[in-house]
MARMISE-644228 format. One record per residue (C-alpha): z, y, x. Coordinates in steps of 0.2 Angstrom, whole numbers, padded with zeros to 4 digits, always signed. Layout:
! residues N
ZYX/...
//
This chain:
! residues 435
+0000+0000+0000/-0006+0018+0008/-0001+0033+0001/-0008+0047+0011/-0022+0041+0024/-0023+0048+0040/-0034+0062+0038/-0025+0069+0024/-0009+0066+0035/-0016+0076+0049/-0022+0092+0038/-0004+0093+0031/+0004+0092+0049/-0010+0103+0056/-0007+0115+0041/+0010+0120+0045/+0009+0118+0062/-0005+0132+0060/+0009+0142+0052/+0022+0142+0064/+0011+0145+0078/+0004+0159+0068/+0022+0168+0069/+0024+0167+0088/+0031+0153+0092/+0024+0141+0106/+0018+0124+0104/+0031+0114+0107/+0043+0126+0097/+0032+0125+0081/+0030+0105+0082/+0049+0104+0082/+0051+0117+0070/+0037+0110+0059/+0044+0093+0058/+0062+0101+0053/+0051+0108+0041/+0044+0093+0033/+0060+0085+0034/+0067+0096+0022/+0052+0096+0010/+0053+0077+0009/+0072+0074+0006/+0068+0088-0007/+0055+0078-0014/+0063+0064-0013/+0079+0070-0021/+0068+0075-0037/+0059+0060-0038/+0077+0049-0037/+0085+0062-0049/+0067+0060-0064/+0070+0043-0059/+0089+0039-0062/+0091+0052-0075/+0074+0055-0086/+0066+0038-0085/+0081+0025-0083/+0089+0036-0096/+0075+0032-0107/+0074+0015-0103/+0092+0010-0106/+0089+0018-0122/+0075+0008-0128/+0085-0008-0122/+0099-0003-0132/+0089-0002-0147/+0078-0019-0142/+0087-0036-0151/+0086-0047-0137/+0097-0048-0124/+0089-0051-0106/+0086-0032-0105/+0104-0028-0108/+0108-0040-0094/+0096-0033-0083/+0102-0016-0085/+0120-0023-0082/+0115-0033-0067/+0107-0014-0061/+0087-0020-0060/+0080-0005-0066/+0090+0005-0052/+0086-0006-0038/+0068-0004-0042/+0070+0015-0040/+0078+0016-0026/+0065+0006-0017/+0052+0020-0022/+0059+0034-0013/+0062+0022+0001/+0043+0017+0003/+0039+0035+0001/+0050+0040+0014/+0043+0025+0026/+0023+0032+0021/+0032+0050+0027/+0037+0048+0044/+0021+0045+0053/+0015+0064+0046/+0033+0073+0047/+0032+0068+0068/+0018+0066+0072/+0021+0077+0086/+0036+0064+0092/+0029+0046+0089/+0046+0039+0096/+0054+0048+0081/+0041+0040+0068/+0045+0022+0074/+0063+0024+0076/+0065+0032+0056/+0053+0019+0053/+0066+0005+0059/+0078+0011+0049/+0070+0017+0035/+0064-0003+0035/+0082-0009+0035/+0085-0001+0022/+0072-0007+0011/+0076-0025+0015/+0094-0022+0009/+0088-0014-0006/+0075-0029-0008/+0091-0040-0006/+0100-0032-0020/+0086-0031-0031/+0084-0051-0029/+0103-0052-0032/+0101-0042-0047/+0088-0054-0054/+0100-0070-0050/+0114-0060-0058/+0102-0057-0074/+0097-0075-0075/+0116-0082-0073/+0121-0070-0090/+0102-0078-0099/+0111-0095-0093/+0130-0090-0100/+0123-0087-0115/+0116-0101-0119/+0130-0116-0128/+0122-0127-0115/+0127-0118-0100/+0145-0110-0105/+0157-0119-0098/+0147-0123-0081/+0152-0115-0066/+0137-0104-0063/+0146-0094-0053/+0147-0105-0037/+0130-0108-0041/+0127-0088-0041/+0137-0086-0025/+0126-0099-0015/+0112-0090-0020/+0119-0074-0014/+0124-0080+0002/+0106-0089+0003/+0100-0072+0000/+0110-0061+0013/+0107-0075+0028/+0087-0070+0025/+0089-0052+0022/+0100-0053+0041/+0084-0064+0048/+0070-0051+0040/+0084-0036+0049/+0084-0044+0066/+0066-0049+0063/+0060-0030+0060/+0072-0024+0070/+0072-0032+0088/+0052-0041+0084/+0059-0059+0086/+0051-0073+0075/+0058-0078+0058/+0058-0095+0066/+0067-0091+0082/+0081-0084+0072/+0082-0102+0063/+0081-0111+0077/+0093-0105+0086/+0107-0107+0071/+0106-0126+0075/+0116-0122+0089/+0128-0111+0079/+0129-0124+0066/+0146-0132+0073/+0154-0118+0073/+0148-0111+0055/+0154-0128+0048/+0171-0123+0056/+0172-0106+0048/+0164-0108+0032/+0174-0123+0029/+0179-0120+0013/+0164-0113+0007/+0157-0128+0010/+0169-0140+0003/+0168-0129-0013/+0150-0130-0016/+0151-0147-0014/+0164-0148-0027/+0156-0135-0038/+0142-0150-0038/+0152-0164-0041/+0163-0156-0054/+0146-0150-0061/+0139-0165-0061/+0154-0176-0068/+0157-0164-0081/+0175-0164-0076/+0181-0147-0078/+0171-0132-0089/+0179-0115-0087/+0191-0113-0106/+0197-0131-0101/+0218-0134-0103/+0220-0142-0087/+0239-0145-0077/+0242-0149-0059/+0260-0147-0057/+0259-0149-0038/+0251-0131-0040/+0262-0124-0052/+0245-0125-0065/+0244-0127-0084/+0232-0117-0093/+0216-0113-0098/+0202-0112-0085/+0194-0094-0081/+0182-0094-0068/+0176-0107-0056/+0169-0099-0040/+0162-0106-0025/+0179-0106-0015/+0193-0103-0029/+0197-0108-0047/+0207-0096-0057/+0218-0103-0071/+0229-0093-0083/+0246-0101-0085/+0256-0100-0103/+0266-0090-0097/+0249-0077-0093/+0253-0078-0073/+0237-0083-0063/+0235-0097-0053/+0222-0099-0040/+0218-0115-0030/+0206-0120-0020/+0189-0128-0031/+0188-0143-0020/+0205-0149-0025/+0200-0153-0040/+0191-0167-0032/+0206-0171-0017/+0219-0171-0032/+0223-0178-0046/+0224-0168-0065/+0226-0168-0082/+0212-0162-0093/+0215-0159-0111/+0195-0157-0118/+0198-0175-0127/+0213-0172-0135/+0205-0150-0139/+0188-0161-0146/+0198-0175-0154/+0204-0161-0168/+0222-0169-0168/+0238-0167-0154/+0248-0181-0152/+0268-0183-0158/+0279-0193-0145/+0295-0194-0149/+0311-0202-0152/+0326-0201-0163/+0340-0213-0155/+0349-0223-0170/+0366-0231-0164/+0367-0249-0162/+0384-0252-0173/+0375-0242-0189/+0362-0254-0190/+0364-0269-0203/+0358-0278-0216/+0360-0268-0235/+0371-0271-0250/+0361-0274-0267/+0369-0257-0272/+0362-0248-0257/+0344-0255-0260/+0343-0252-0278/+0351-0233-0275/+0337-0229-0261/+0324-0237-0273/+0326-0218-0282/+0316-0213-0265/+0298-0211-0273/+0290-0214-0256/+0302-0230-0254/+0302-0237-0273/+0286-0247-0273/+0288-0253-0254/+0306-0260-0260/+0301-0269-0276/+0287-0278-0266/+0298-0284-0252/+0311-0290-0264/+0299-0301-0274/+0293-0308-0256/+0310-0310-0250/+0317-0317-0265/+0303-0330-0266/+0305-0334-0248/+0323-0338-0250/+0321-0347-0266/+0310-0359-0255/+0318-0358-0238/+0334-0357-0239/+0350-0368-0244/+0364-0357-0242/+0360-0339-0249/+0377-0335-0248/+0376-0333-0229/+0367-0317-0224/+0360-0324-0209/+0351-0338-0217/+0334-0332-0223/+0326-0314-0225/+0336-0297-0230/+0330-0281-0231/+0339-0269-0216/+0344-0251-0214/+0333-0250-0199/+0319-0257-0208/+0318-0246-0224/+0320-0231-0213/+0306-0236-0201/+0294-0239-0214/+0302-0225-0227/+0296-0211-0211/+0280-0221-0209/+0275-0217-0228/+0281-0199-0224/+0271-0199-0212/+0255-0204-0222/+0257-0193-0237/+0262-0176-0227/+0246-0164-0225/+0250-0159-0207/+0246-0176-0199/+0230-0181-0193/+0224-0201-0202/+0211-0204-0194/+0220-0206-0178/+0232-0219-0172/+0249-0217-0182/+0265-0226-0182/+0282-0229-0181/+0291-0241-0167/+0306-0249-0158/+0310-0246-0141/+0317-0255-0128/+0337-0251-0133/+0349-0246-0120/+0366-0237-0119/+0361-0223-0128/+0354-0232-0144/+0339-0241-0152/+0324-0228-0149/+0314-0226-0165/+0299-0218-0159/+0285-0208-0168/+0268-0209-0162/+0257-0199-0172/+0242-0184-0171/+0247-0168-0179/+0231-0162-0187/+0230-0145-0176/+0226-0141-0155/+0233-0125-0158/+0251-0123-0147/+0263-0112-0157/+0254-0126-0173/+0260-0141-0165/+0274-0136-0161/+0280-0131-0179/+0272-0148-0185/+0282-0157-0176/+0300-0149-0177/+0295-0152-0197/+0296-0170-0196/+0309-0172-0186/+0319-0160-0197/+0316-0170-0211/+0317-0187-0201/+0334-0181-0195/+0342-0175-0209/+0338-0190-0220/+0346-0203-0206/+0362-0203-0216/+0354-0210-0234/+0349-0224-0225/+0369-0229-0218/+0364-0223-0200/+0369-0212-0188/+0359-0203-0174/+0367-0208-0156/+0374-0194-0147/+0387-0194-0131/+0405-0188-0137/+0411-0170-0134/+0426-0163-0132/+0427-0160-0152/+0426-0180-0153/+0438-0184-0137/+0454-0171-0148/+0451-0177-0163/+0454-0195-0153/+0471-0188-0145/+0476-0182-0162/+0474-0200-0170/+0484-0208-0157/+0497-0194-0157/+0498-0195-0174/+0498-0214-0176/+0515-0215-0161/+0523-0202-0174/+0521-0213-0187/+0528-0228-0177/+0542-0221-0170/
//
């Protein structure tokens, strides 16, 4: 691209040079003075040209974007396109300049030149970045693309980027081949791998977490060796931000999520449902078998009322069969406290709104131990939603608690010092009475 030939170049130089001489001053004097000159007229020129650039017709352009439905050109503006693409015009006006504004001092034409070159391979640079920045947002946007970390990606291609524009500067600047430069990082490469380390290890976990789908950024993840649980912000080339709960941020390294182990909760987020784990202990010397009276007064439970009158056909016809001696409660089948409460909250269970039926639900024994026989609750609330959950649960085990006593139980606690007086009150009271 030519914009003045050299004719033209000359007459213009000639022309003010002409001037100058025409006032007095000698030849040498006048080239100086003439190339001040020209100096001044092209950072004027080129001060207008940058100003109807950045503030007429950007202006008018981000205006129009504004206005337009899509959203490519929104991100372009945002990633600053339109303004890289202005500043290289100046820049390859001011390169066309030089030769005409010293002609009379060609060391000064190649030496603006170099630098007027540097710069426009750093503005190239930018403008290349801008593009890459333009085409991650086009790819964010997208459901497809969301939760990928195209960040790392975009950093590699910034750094990709900023190692060729170095090799064009050295390149323009010193005259070396492209190829030379290339060569000679073979021998640097030891030391590179040493210092971009991390970087390294982090684009190859970028990949690997990429590819195994193993973390997107909005994931809940936990790594308490790192002090993380919270939802995934940003996955960049060397660094993984995480907001905790509590809204402090976390960042780790990105390739320990491939070194360590963590917990990821996308299923239980996609599964629509949270599970419940826990237990109420029942103590061991409140469980038994039930009294006639006691079944027939809990058969006023409407959950329970059904569930009873079934199990007393099936025991009674089992006994009727089976057994010689009804009279001994340990022969045959009999209906237990435990029993009737496990399945009384496993009905609960089923006909409460806030649990989820399609997953896995019920109501178990686990192993006893001092503390009491612990009768766990291993259900999915319907709700991901924390503060939800949460509610959901202490419901149940509200309820589950408070109707422990109308079922001849008691919930196993360790005695206080309430329960260790009211003991010394007893045995003070009973010595009273036998002296």
């Amino acid at each position: 691209m030519i914009i003045m030939n050299e004719s033209f170049q000359s007459k213009i130089y000639e022309f003010g040079l002409d001037i100058w001489i025409k006032t007095g001053v000698n030849t040498d004097t006048a080239h100086i003075f003439n190339s001040i000159a020209l100096t001044i007229g092209l950072f004027a020129l080129l001060y207008g040209l940058d100003y109807l650039l950045r503030r007429i017709v950007v202006f008018m352009v981000i205006k129009a974007v504004r206005r337009s439905k899509t959203k490519i050109d929104d991100y372009m503006i945002r990633n600053r396109v339109l303004k890289n693409v202005c500043r290289l015009i100046p820049l390859w006006i001011a390169y066309q300049a030089f030769p005409l504004i010293f002609t009379g001092f060609p060391q000064w034409t190649s030496t603006m030149q170099q630098f007027t070159g540097v710069l426009i391979i750093i503005t190239f640079v930018a403008l290349f970045r801008s593009l890459a920045g333009t085409f991650k947002d086009v790819l964010l946007d997208k459901k497809s693309f969301a939760d990928k970390p195209l960040d790392s990606y975009f950093q590699v291609v910034s750094i990709i980027l900023y190692v060729i524009g170095a090799v064009l500067i050295v390149t323009h600047l010193f005259g070396i081949s492209p190829l030379t430069i290339l060569g000679s990082f073979g021998a640097a490469s030891a030391i590179g791998m040493l210092v971009f380390k991390d970087t390294i290890l982090g684009l190859v976990a970028s990949i690997q977490v990429s590819a195994n789908d193993s973390v997107r950024v909005g994931d809940w993840i936990e790594m308490p060796k790192y002090g993380v649980d919270g939802d995934v912000l940003q996955i960049n080339l060397n660094n993984v931000r995480v907001q905790n709960w509590d809204k402090t941020i976390v960042t780790i390294p990105t390739y320990t999520l491939m070194s360590d182990s963590f917990k990821n909760y996308r299923g239980m987020q996609a599964s629509g449902g949270r599970r419940i784990k826990r237990s109420v202990n029942i103590k061991l010397g409140s469980i038994r078998f039930l009294e006639i009276e006691e079944i027939e007064d809990l058969k006023r439970i409407k959950l329970l009322k059904n569930y009873i009158g079934q199990r007393q056909q099936e025991i009674a016809e089992y006994n009727r069969t089976h057994i010689d001696d009804p009279t001994m409660l340990v022969n045959g089948r009999r209906m237990t406290n435990i029993g009737l409460f496990r399945e009384y909250i496993r009905l609960y269970l089923l006909n409460i709104a806030d649990t989820n039926k399609r997953l896995s639900m019920m109501v178990r024994h686990l192993q006893p131990t001092e503390h009491g026989l612990p009768l766990e609750i291993y259900a999915f609330a319907n709700t991901v939603q924390w503060v939800k959950y949460e509610g959901i649960m202490a419901d149940i085990f509200d309820h589950v608690l408070s109707v422990v006593p109308y079922f001849h139980l008691e919930v196993f606690e360790l005695p206080n010092s309430k329960d260790f007086q009211e003991l010394l009150i007893a045995q003070y009271n009973e010595t009273k009475q036998s002296e």
